[in-house]
Each structure stands twice: as structure tokens, then as C-alpha cells.
Residue frames as qw, qx, qy, qz and C-alpha x, y, z in Angstrom:
[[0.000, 0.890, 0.456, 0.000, 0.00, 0.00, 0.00],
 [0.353, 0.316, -0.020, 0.880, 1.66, 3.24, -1.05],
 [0.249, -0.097, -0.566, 0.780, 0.95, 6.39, 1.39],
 [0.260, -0.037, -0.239, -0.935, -1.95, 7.65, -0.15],
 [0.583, -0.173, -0.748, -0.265, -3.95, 4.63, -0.24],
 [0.492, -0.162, -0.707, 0.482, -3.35, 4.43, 3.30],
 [0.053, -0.090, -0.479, 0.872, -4.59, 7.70, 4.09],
 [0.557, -0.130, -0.459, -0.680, -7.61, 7.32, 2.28],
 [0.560, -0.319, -0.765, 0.008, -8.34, 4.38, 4.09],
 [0.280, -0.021, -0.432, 0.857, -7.61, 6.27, 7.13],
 [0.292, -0.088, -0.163, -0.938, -9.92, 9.07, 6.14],
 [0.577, -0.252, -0.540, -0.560, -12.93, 6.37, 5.64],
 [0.465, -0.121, -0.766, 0.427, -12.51, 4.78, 9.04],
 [0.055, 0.349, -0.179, 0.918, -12.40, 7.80, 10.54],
 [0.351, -0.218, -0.038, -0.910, -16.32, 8.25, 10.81],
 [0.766, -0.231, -0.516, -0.306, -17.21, 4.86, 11.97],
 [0.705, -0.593, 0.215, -0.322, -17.36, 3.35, 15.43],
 [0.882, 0.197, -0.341, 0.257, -14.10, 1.20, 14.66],
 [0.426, -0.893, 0.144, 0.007, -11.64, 1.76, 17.39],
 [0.375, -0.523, 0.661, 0.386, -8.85, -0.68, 16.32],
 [0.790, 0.524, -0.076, -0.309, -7.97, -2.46, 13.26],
 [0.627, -0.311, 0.654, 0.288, -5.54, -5.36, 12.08],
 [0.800, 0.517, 0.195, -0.234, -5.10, -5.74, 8.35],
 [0.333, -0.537, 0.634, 0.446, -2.82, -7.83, 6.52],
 [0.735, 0.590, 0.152, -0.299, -2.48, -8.54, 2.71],
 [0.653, 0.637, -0.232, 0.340, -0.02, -10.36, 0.98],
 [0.580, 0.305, -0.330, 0.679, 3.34, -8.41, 2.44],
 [0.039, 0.347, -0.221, 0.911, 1.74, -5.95, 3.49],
 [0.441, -0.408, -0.650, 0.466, 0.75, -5.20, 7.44],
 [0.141, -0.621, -0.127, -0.760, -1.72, -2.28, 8.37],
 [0.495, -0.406, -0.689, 0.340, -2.45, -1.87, 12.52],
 [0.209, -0.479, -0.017, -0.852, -4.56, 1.59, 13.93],
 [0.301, -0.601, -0.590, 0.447, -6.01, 2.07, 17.48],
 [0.337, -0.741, -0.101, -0.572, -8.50, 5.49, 17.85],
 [0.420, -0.018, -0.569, 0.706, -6.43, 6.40, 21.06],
 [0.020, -0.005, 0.125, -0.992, -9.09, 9.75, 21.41],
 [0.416, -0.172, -0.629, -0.633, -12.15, 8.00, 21.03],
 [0.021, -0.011, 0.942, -0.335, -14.91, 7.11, 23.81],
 [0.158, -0.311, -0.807, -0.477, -17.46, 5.30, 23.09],
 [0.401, 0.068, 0.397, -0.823, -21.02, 6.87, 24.98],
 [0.146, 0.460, 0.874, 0.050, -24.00, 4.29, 24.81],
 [0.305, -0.308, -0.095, -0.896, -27.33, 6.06, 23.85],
 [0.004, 0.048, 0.774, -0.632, -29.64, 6.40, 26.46],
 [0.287, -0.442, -0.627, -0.574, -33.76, 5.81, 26.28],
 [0.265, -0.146, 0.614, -0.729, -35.66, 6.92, 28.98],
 [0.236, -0.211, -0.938, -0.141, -38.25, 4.55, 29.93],
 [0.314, -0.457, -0.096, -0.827, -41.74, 6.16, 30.52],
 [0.217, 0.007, 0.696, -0.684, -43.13, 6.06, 34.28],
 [0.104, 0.548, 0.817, 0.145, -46.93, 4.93, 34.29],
 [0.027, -0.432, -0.220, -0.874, -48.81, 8.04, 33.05],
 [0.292, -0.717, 0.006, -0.633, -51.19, 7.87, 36.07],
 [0.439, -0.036, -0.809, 0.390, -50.53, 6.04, 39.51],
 [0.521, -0.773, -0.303, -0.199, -52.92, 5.73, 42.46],
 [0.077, -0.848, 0.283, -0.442, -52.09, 7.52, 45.60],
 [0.838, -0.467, 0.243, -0.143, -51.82, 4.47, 47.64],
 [0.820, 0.199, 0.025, 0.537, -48.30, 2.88, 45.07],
 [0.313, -0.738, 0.212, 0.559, -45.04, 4.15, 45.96],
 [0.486, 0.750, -0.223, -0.390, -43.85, 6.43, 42.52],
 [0.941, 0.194, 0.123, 0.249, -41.72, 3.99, 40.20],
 [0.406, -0.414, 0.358, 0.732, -38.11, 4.53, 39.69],
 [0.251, 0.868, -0.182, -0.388, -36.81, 6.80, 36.80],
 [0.776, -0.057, 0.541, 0.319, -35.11, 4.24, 34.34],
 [0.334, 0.772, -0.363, -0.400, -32.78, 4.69, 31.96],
 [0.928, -0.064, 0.287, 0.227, -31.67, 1.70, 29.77],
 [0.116, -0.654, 0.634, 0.397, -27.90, 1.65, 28.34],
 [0.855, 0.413, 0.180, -0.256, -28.20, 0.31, 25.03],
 [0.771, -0.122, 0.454, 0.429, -25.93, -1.59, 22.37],
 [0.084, 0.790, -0.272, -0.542, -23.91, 0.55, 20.20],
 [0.396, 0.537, -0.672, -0.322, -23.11, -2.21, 17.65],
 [0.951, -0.076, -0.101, -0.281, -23.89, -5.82, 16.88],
 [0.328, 0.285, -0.847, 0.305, -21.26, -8.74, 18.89],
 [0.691, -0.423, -0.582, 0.073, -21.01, -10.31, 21.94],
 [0.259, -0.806, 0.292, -0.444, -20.85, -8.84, 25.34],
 [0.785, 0.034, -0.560, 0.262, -19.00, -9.24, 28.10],
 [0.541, -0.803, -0.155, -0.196, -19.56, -8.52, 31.50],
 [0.723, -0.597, 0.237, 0.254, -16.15, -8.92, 32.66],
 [0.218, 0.714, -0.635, -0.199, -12.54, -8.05, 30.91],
 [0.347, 0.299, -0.882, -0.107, -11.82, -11.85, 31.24],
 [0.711, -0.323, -0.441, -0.442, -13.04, -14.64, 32.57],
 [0.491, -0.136, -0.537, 0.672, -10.62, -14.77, 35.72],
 [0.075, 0.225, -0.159, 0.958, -11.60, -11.35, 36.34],
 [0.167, 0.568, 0.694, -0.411, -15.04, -10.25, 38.37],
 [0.379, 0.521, 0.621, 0.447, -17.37, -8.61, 36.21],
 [0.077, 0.479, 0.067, 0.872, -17.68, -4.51, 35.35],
 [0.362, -0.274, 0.276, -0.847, -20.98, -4.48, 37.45],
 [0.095, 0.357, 0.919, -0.140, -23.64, -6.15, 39.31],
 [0.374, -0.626, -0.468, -0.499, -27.21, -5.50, 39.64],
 [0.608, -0.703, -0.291, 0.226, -27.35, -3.15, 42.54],
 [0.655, -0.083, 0.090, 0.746, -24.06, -1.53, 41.70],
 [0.147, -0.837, -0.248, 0.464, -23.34, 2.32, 41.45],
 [0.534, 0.244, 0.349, 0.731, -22.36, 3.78, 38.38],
 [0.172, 0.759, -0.027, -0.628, -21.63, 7.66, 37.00],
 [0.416, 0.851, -0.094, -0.308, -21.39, 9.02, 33.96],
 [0.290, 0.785, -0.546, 0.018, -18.30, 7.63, 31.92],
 [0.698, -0.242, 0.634, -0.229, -18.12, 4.21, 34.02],
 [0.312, 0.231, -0.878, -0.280, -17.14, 1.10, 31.60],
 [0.653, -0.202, 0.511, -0.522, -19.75, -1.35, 32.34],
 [0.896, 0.129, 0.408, 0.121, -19.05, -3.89, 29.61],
 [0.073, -0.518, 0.593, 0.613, -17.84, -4.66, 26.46],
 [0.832, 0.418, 0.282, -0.231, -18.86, -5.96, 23.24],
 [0.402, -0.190, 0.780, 0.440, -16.16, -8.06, 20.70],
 [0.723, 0.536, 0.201, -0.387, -17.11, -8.05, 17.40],
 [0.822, 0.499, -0.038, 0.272, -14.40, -9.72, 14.42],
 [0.820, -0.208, -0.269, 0.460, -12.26, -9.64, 17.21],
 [0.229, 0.310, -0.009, 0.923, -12.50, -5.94, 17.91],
 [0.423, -0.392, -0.672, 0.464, -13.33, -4.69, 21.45],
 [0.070, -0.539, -0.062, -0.837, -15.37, -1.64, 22.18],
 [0.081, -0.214, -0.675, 0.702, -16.04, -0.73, 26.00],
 [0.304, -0.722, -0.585, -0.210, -20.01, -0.06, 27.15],
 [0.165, -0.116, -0.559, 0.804, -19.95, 3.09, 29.24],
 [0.064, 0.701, 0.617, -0.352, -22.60, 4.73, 31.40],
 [0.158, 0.419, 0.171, 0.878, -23.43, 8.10, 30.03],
 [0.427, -0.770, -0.012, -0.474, -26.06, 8.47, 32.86],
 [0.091, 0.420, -0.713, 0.554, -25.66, 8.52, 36.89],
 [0.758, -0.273, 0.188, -0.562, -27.14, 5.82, 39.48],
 [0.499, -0.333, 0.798, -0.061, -27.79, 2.40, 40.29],
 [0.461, 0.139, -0.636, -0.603, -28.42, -0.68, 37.81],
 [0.699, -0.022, 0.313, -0.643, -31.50, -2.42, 38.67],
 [0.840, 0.140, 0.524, 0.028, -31.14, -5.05, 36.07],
 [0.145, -0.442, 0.757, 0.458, -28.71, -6.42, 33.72],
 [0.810, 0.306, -0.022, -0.501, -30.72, -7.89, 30.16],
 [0.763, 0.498, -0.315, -0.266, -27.96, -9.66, 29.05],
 [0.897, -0.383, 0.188, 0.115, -26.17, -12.68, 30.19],
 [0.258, -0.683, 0.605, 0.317, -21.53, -12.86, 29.50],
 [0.397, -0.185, 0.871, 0.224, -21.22, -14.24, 26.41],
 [0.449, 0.590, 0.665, -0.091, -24.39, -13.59, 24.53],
 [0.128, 0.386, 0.506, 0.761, -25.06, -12.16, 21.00],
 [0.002, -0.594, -0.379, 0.710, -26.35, -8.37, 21.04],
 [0.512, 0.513, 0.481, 0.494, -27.55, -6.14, 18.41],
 [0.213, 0.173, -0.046, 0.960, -27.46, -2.71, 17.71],
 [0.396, -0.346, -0.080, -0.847, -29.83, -0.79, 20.03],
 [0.704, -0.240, -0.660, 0.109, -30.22, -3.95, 22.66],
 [0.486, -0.737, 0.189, -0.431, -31.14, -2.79, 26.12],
 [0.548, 0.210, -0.740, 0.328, -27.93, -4.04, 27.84],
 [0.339, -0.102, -0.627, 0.694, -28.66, -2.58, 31.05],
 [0.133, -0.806, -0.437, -0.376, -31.64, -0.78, 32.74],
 [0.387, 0.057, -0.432, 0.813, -30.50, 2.39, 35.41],
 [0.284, -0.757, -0.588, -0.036, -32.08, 3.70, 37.76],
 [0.277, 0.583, 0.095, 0.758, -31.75, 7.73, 37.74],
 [0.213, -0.799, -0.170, -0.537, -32.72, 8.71, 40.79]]
């Protein structure tokens, strides 16, 4: 690949949600890591019941952390290791709470909101898609 080529490629990357890359052809040996990149999950709020009697205590404020990109997750950097979070656990903003592997390229799950997680959808190891409620948070 002559230098041009390369930055082109470069260029097209750029705008996608790739963080690393490996690519070999032949002789030639290409390898990039997005050092400046972090990933933020979007966030759905999840509507309260529109009316509630006076006698139920109010429902929590949920927010679910969703899948940026189809793979597998993983709840834990390895399988020695203990996992990002439980259910119950405290998370802010910017918190890593998984990951998700895809053609052997690893993108961290952070929080983007603040609170506790109430429930975890998805089990270490399972196939996600894009926009999968990984996690549900409670906001208040």
C-alpha cells in the first residue's frame, strides 16, 4: 500500500465506530487504534406509568444503556476477572460497564447516565444487536 492509499483508508474509518484495526495482505501489514475515542452508549428513557394511584409508591426513573453495535458482550474483561458491574451496583457518567467483541474488535459499554443498575438484560457471552437494552438504570 503506497501512502496515499493508506490515508484514504484512514480518512474512511475515521467516521465509523471502529476503534482498532488489524489488516494484513499479501506483504503488506496495516495496525490503527482510535487512542481519542470514547465510546457513549445512547440512552432511552423509559416512561413512568402516566397515572398512579395515591396508595403505590412512585416507580423509579429508568434509563436503559443500550448496544452501540452488533457482537457479543461481556460482562467482565476476562473470565478470571469479576465482572464490570452487578445488579445493585453504582455507576456515574463515563463508568465502563461492559464490552462488546465483534471480528475480534473490542469496544467498552460506558454509562453516560448517573445511578444504580436495577437489572442487567444480558447474560456474559451472549449475541447483542445494535440498540439492545444491555442494562436498565435507575436515575434517581
Amino acid at each position: 500500500m503506497n501512502p496515499q492509499e493508506i490515508k484514504d483508508f484512514l480518512k474512511s474509518v475515521k467516521d465509523t465506530d471502529i476503534e482498532e484495526l488489524q489488516y494484513e495482505s499479501g506483504g503488506d501489514s496495516l495496525y490503527f487504534r482510535k487512542n481519542d475515542v470514547e465510546a457513549v452508549i445512547p440512552v432511552k428513557e423509559v416512561p413512568a406509568a402516566a397515572v398512579q394511584k395515591p396508595a403505590e409508591a412512585p416507580k423509579p426513573a429508568l434509563a436503559a444503556i443500550k448496544s452501540a453495535m452488533v457482537g457479543t458482550f461481556a460482562s467482565a474483561p476476562s473470565n478470571d476477572k469479576p465482572p464490570f458491574v452487578k445488579e445493585g451496583s453504582e455507576i456515574k457518567a463515563g463508568d465502563k460497564v461492559g464490552q462488546i467483541e465483534a471480528m475480534k474488535i473490542i469496544k467498552d459499554v460506558h454509562s453516560n447516565v448517573k445511578g444504580k443498575i436495577v437489572k442487567i438484560c444480558v447474560s456474559n457471552g451472549e449475541s447483542v444487536e445494535y440498540g439492545q437494552d444491555l442494562f436498565l438504570v435507575d436515575t434517581k
